[in-house]
C-alpha positions in Angstrom: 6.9 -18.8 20.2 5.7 -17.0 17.3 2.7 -15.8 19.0 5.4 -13.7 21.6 7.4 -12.9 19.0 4.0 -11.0 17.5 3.7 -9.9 20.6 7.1 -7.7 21.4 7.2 -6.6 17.7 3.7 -5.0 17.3 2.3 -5.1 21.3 -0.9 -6.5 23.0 -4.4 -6.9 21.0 -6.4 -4.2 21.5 -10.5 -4.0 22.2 -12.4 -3.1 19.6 -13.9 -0.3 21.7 -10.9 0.8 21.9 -11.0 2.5 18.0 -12.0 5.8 19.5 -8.6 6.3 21.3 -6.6 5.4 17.6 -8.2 9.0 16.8 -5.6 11.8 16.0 -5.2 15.2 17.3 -4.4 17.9 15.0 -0.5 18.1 16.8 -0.3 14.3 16.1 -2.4 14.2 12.9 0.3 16.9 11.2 3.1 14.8 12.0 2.0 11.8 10.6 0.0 12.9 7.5 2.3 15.9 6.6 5.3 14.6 7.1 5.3 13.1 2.9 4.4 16.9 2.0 7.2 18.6 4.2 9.7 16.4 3.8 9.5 17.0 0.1 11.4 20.1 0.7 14.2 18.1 0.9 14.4 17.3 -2.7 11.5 20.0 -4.5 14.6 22.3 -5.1 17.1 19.9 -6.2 14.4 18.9 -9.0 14.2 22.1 -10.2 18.2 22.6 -10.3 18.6 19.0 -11.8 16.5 20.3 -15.0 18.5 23.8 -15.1 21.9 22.5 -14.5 21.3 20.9 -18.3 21.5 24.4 -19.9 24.0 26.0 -17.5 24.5 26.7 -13.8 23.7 30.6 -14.9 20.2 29.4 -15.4 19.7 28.9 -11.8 18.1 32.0 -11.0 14.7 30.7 -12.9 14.0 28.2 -10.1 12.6 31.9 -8.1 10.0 32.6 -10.4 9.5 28.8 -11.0 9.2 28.3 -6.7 6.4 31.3 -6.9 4.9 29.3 -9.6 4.9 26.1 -7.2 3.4 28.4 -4.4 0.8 29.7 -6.7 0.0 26.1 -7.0 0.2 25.0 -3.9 -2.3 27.5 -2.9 -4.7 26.2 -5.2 -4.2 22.8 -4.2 -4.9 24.1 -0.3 -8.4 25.9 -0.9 -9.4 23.3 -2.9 -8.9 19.9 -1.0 -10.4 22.0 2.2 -13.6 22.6 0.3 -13.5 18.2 -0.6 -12.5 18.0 3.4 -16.2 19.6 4.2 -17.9 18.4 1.0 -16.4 14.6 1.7 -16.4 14.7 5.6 -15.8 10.7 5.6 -12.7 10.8 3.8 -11.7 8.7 0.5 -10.3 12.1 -1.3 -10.0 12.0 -4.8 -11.0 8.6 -5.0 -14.5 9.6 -4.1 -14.7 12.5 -5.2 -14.3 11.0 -8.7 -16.1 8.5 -8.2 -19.3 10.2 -7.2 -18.8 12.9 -9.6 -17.2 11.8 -12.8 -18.5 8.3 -12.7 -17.2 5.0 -11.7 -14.2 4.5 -13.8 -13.0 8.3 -13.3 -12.8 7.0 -9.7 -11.2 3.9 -10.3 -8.3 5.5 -12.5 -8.1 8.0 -9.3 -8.1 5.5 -7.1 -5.4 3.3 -9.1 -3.1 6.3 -9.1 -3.5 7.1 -5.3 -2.8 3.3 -4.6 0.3 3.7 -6.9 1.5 6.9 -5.4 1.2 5.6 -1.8 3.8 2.9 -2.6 5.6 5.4 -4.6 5.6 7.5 -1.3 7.4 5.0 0.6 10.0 3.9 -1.7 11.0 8.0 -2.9 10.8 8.9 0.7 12.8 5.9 2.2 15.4 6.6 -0.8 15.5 9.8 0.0 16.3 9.5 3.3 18.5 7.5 2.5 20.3 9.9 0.5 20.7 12.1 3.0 22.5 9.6 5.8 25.2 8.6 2.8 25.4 12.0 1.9 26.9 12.8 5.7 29.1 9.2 5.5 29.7 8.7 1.9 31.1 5.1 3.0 27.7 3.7 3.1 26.8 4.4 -0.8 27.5 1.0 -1.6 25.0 -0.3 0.6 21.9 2.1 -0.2 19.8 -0.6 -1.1 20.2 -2.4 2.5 19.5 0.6 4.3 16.3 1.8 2.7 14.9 -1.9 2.6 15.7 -1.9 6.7 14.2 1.6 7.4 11.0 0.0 5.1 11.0 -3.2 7.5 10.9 -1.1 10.2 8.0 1.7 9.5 6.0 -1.2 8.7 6.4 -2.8 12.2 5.7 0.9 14.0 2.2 1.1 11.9 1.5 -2.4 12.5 1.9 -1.8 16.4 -1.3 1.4 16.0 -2.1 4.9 14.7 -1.7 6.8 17.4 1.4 4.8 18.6 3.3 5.7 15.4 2.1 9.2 15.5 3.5 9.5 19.2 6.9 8.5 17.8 6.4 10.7 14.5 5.7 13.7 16.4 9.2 14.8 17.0 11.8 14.3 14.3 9.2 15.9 12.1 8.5 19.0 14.7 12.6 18.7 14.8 12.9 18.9 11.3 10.7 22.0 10.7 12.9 24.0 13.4 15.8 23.1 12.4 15.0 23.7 8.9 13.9 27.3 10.1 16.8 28.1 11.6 19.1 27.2 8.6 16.7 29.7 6.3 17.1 32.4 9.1 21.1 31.8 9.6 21.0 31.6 5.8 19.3 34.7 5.5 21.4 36.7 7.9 24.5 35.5 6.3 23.3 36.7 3.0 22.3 39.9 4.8 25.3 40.6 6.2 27.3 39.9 3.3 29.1 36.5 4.5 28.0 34.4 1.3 30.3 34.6 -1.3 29.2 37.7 -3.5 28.2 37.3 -7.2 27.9 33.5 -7.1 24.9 33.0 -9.7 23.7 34.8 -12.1 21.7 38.1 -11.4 17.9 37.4 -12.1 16.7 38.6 -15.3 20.4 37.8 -16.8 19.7 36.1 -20.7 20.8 32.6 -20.6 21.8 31.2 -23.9 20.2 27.6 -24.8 16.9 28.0 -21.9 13.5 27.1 -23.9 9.7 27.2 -22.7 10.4 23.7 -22.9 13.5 23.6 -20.1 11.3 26.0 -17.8 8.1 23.8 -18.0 9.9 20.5 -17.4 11.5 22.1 -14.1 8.5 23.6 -12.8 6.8 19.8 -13.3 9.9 18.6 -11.4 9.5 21.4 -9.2 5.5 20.2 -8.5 7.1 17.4 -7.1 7.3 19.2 -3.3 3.6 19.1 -3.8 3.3 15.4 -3.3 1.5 14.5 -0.2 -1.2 17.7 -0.1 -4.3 15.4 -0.7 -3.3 12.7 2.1 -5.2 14.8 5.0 -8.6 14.6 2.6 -7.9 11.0 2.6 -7.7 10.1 6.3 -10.3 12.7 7.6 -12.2 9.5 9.9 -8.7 9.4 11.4 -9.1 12.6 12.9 -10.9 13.4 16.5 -14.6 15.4 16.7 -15.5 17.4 14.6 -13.4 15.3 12.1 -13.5 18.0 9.1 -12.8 20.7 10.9 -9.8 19.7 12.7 -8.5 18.4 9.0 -9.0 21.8 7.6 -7.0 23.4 10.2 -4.4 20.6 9.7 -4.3 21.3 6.3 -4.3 24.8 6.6 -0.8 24.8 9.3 0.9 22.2 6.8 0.5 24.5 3.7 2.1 27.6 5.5 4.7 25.4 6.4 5.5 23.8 3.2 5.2 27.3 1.5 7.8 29.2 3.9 10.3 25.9 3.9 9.9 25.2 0.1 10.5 29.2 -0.7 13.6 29.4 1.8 15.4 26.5 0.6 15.2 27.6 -3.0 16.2 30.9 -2.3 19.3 30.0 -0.4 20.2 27.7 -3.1 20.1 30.5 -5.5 22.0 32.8 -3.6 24.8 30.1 -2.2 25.0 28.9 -6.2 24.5 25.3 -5.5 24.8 23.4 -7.9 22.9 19.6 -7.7 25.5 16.7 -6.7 25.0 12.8 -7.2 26.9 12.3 -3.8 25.5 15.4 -1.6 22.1 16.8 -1.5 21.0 20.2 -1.8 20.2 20.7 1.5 23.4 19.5 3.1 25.0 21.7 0.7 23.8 24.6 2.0 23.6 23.7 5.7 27.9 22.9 5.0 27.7 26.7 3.7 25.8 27.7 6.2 27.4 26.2 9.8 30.7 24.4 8.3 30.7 20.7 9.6 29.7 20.9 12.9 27.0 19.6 15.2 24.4 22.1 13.4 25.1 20.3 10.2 24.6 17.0 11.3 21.6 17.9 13.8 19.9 19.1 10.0 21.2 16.0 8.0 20.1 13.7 10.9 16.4 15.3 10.8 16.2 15.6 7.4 16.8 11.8 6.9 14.6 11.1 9.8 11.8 13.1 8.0 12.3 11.6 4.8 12.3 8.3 6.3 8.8 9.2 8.2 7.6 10.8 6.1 6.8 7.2 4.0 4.2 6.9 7.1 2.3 9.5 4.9 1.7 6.5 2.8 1.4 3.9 5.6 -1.0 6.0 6.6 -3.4 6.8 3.4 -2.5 3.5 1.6 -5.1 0.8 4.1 -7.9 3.6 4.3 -8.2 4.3 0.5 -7.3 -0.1 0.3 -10.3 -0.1 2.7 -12.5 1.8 0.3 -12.2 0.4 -2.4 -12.5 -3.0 -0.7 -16.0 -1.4 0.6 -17.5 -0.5 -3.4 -16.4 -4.2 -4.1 -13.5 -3.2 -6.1 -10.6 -4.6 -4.0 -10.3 -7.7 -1.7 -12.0 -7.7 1.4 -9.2 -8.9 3.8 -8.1 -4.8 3.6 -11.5 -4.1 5.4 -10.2 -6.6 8.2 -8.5 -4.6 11.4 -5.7 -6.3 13.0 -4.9 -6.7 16.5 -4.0 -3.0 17.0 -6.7 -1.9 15.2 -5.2 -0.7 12.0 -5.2 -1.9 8.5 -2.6 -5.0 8.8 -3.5 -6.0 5.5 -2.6 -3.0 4.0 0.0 -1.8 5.8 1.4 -5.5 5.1 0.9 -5.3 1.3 2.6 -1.4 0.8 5.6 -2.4 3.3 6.2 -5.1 0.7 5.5 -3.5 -2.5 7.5 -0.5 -1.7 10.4 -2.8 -0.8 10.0 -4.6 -4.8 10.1 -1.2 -6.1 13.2 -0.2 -3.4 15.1 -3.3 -5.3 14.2 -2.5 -8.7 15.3 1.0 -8.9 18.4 0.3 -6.7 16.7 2.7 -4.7 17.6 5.9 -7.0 15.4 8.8 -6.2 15.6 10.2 -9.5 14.1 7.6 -11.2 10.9 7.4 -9.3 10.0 11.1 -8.5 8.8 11.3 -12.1 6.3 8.4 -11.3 5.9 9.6 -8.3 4.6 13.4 -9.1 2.5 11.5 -12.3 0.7 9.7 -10.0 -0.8 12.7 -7.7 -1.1 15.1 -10.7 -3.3 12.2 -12.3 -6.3 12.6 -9.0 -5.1 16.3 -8.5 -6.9 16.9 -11.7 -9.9 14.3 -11.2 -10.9 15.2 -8.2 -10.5 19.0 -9.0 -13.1 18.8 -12.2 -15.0 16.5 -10.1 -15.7 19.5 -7.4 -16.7 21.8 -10.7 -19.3 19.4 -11.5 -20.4 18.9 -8.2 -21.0 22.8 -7.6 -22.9 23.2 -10.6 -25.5 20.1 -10.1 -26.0 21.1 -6.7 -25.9 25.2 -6.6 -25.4 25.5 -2.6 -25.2 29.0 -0.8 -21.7 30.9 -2.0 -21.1 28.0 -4.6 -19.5 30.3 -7.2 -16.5 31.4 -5.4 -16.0 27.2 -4.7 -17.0 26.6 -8.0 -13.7 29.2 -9.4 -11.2 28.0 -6.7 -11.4 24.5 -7.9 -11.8 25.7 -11.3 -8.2 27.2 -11.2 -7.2 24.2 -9.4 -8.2 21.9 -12.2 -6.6 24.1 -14.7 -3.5 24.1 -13.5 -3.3 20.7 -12.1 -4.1 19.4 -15.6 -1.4 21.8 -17.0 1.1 20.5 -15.1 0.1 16.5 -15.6 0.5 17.6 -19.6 4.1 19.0 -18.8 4.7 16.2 -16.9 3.7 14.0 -19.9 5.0 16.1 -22.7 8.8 16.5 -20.8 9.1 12.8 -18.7 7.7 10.6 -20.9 10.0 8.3 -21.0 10.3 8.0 -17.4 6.5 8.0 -16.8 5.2 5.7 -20.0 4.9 3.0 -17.6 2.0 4.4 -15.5 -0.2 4.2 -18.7 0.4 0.6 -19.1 -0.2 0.1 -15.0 -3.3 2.0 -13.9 -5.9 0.8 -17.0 -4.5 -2.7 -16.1 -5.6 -2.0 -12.5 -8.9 -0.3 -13.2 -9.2 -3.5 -15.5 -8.1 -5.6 -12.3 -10.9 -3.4 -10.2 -13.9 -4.5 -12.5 -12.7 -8.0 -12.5 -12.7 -8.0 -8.5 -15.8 -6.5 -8.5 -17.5 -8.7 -11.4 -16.6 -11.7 -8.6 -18.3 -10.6 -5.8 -21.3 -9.5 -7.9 -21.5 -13.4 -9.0 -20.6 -14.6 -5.7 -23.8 -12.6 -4.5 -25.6 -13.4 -6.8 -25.3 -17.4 -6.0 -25.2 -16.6 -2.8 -28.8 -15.0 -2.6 -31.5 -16.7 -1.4 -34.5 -15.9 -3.9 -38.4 -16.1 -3.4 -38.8 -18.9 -6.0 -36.2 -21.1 -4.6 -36.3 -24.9 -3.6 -33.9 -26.6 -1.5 -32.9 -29.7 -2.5 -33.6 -32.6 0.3 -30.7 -34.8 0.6 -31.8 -38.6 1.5 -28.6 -39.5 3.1 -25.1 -39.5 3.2 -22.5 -41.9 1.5 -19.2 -41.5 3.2 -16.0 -42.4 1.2 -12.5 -42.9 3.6 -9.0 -43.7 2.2 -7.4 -46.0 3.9 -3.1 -46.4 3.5 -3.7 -49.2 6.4 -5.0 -50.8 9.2 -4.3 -48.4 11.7 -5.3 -46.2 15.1 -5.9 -43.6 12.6 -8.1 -45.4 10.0 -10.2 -46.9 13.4 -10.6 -43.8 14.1 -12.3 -42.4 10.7 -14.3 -45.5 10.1 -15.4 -45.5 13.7 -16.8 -41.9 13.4 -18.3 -42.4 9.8 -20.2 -45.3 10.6 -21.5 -43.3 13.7 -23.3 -41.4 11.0 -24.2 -43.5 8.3 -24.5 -47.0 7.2 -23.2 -45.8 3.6 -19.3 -46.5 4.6 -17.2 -47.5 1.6 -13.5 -47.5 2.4 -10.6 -47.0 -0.3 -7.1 -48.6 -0.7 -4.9 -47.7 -3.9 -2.3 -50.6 -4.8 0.7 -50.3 -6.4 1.8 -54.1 -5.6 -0.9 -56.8 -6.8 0.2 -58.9 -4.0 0.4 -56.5 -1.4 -3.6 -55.1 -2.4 -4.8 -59.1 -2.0 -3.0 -59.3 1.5 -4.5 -56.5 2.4 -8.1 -56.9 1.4 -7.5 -60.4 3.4 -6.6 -58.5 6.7 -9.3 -56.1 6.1 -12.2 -58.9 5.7 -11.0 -60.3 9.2 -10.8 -56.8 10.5 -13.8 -54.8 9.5 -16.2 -57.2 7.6 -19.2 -55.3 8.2 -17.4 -52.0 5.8 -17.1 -52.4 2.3 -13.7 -51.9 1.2 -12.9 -50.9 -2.3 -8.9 -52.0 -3.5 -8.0 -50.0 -6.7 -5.0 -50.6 -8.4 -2.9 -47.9 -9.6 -0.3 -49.0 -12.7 1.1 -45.6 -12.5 1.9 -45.0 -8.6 -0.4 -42.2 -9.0 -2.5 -42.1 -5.6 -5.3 -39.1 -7.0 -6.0 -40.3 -10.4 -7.5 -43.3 -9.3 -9.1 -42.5 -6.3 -10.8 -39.4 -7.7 -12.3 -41.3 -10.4 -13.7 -43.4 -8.0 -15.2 -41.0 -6.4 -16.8 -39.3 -9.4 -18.9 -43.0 -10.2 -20.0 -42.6 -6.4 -20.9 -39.1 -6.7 -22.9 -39.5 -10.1 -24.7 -43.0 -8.5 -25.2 -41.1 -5.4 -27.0 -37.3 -6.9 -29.4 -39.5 -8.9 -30.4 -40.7 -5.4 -30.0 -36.9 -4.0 -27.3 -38.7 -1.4 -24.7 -36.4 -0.6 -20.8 -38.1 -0.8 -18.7 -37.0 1.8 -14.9 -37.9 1.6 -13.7 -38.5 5.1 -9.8 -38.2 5.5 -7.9 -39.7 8.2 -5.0 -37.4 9.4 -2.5 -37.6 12.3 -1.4 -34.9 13.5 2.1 -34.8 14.8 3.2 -33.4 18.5 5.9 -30.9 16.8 5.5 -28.9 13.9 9.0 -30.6 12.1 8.1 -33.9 12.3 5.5 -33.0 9.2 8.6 -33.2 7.6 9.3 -36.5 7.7 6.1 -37.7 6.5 4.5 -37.2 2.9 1.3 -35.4 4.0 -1.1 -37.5 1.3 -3.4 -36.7 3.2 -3.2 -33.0 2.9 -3.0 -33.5 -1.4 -6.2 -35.5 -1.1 -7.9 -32.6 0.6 -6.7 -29.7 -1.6 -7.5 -31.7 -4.8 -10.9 -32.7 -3.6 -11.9 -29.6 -2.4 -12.4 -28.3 -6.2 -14.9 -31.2 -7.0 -18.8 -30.4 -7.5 -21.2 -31.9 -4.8 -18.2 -33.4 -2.7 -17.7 -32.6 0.8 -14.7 -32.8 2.6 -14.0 -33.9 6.5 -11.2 -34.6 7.9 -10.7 -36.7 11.2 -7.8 -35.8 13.4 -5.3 -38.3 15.2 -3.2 -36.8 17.6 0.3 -38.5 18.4 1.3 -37.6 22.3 5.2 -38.1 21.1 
């Protein structure tokens, strides 16, 4: 039953010869690794607004010059993670790039923050999404919460079903969104044109505004950097892509910058010239598509896309999250079950573990988008600027053919990226504190991991020098609750092994343990049976420190002690139920003690 369940929720198993179909095209591979980047369009303006809206609604007009400084960025940002697309050709990003560049901890703290932002991804986008549906049917405000958790559940089963499956899917409200998004800039801007916006509503630009500081101006610009999220995901995922790999990246890259740069600039600017002012019940952007078309179908064609966008676009994240997982897992610095593909070929693991942790962090922040852009933008400024130094350093050891001009681009890249994690800092501390308490403690976590597998390796490895040691025999040790089908059955098999059978029965009656040591005798005299008593009811104490005398007697005589459980096992799963599975405590208990092995013996009941 379960097995079909699995089976209409995420499809048939697919061959593993099969991974070269999962490969996207650059139509498919825009859709599902821009989608984070464009749909932050939907709320880059409102950030900026948010911050002027403190001073006064006439300071609106600085979120132009603050947009060209986002563009200016943004720019950066583009020439810069195409030169780590061809310089990195098997993906990892800034993670890598860091790594390889900046040393190992550089790439751990980069690789902390990406891990972070990924979930962050999913739970801003999702809540932002979200947003949008309540902010077309108020009614549902009050169950915000539900809604983003359900549109989580349900990205997580579309990735869990394949790559190129969810990209199929993803293809058109994103395409959908960006047309529909065009056309409200171009109605805008004819209505502006033509003169049918209200005249005179903000402020002209250049007007003084009493109260706006350098510090006002640099916190919304950070705020503003917030549309940037999402840029590096396409230098993450480059093996995703089809032959040649990098280059079809690039040119993805490329097509979503232009995008983001024409949608981000015409959204601000119609905001500007409507006067919108930022709302806790309606977003910016169905603000001005209500100025722009009235109510209508238009309206609700843009709010439906724009939610569906911001919902997708948390594939971004479903997308990036198992492949960096799976890197780190690679270097030893995260477990290995995220190198594992599932049955569709993707990253279940992963894609398992962000669905969930984006849903904790859904809960937490009552799914506010406010509260975790902050984090949010922190966490990509944080391997923005890593991965930008570590390409200065990189052109400088290695002096290629036309390095300079590389070496400036991602100069200016890392300048500005760095500026803009101080503002970030400096103006949202107190929202972002948190992050400087979480990534050490997982670059801490990361050493840890990989300090295991470099002792499991190390006891693992077979050296020149080395001496097995013989084993004379085998003592086997079975605990008995009766006389039984099921104890036949173990002390049948053991003794088909060895002549070292000792079998075990723990007391709690004195009376009962002398009737049964009397059945025993007449039963299987040829087996030593050992009776303990236990004064305390306890069934593990007592047999466990019966079988460390064994194993002490037994390792002086280089005997191996093998503890040999009978188990039945019941025809329908609820029936374990109404037994107490001792059996089952013996096992996990015993399974911790030095030099003992463990075997269990199945009984099968037929009813």
């Amino acid at each position: 039953m379960l097995s079909t369940f699995k089976r209409f929720l995420i499809g048939r198993p697919l061959k593993s010869t099969d991974l070269g179909d999962q490969k996207l095209n650059k139509r498919k591979a825009l859709a599902i690794l821009s989608s984070d980047a464009l749909s932050s369009v939907a709320y880059g303006t409102e950030q900026i607004l948010l911050v002027l809206v403190t001073v006064s609604t006439a300071a609106f007009w600085y979120s132009l010059p603050i947009a060209i400084g986002v563009l200016f960025l943004l720019a950066a940002l583009i020439l810069s993670y195409r030169q780590i697309i061809f310089s990195y050709p098997n993906g990892g990003g800034a993670y890598v790039v860091s790594r390889e560049n900046l040393g190992e901890n550089a790439g751990l703290i980069a690789g902390g923050s990406l891990l972070v932002d990924y979930i962050l991804t999913v739970a801003v986008s999702v809540s932002a999404g979200t947003d949008a549906i309540t902010s077309a049917f108020p009614i549902l405000h009050e169950h915000t919460v539900l809604i983003a958790v359900i549109f989580v559940l349900m990205i997580t089963i579309l990735n869990l079903r394949g790559l190129t499956e969810s990209a199929s899917i993803l293809a058109y409200p994103v395409y959908l969104f960006v047309i529909a998004l065009t056309l409200l800039i171009l109605v805008g801007l004819y209505n502006i044109i033509t003169g049918e916006t209200p005249p005179a509503v903000n402020a002209e630009i250049g007007t003084p505004v009493h109260g706006i500081t350098l510090f006002i101006l640099l916190r919304a610009f950070a705020s503003g950097c917030s549309a940037l999220t999402g840029v590096e995901a396409i230098s993450n995922a480059i093996p995703n892509f089809k032959d040649p790999g990098p280059n079809n990246a690039a040119k993805t890259l490329m097509l979503m910058g232009a995008l983001l740069a024409v949608l981000f600039t015409g959204i601000t600017y119609l905001a500007y010239s409507y006067g919108i002012s930022p709302s806790e019940t309606e977003t910016v952007v169905s603000q001005i598509a209500a100025q722009t078309f009235g109510r209508n179908f238009m309206y609700y064609f843009i709010q439906a896309t724009t939610a569906l966008i911001l919902v997708l676009a948390a594939n971004t994240g479903f997308s990036a999250f198992p492949l960096l997982a799976c890197n780190l897992a690679k270097d030893k610095y995260f477990s290995r079950i995220f190198m594992i593909r599932g049955d569709r070929l993707g990253y279940s693991n992963g894609i398992l573990t962000l669905g969930f942790a984006s849903i904790l962090l859904i809960i937490i922040f009552r799914a506010h988008t406010e509260h975790l852009i902050p984090l949010y933008a922190v966490g990509v400024f944080i391997p923005f600027t890593l991965s930008q130094t570590g390409m200065i350093l990189k052109w400088f050891r290695e002096k290629p053919k036309g390095w300079l001009p590389k070496l400036i681009t991602n100069l200016i890249g890392a300048i500005i990226t760095f500026i803009v994690l101080l503002i970030l800092i400096i103006t949202k501390f107190e929202q972002i504190w948190s992050v400087f308490i979480f990534v050490p403690a997982m670059v801490y976590i990361f050493h840890r991991i990989k300090n295991h597998y470099m002792d499991v390796g190390e006891q693992l490895r077979l050296k020149q020098d080395h001496e097995a040691i013989k084993i004379e025999g085998n003592v086997f040790v079975v605990p008995v609750a009766g006389i039984t089908k099921v104890v036949e059955n173990s002390i049948n098999y053991a003794t088909s092994l060895s002549d070292q059978v000792i079998a075990v029965y723990v007391s709690f009656d004195r009376e009962e343990e002398k009737a049964f040591e009397e059945k025993w005798e007449k039963w299987q005299p040829e087996v030593r049976l050992v009776t303990l008593h236990s004064h305390y009811r306890s069934l593990i104490t007592p047999l466990t420190k019966f079988i460390d005398t064994i194993e002490h007697k037994a390792r002086e005589a280089n005997y191996q002690v093998t503890v040999l459980i009978p188990q039945f096992i019941t025809k329908k799963s609820w029936h374990n139920l109404l037994h107490n599975q001792s059996s089952l405590l013996i096992r996990a208990y015993l399974l911790y003690k030095r030099n003992v092995a463990v075997a269990t013996i199945p009984f099968r009941f037929k009813k």
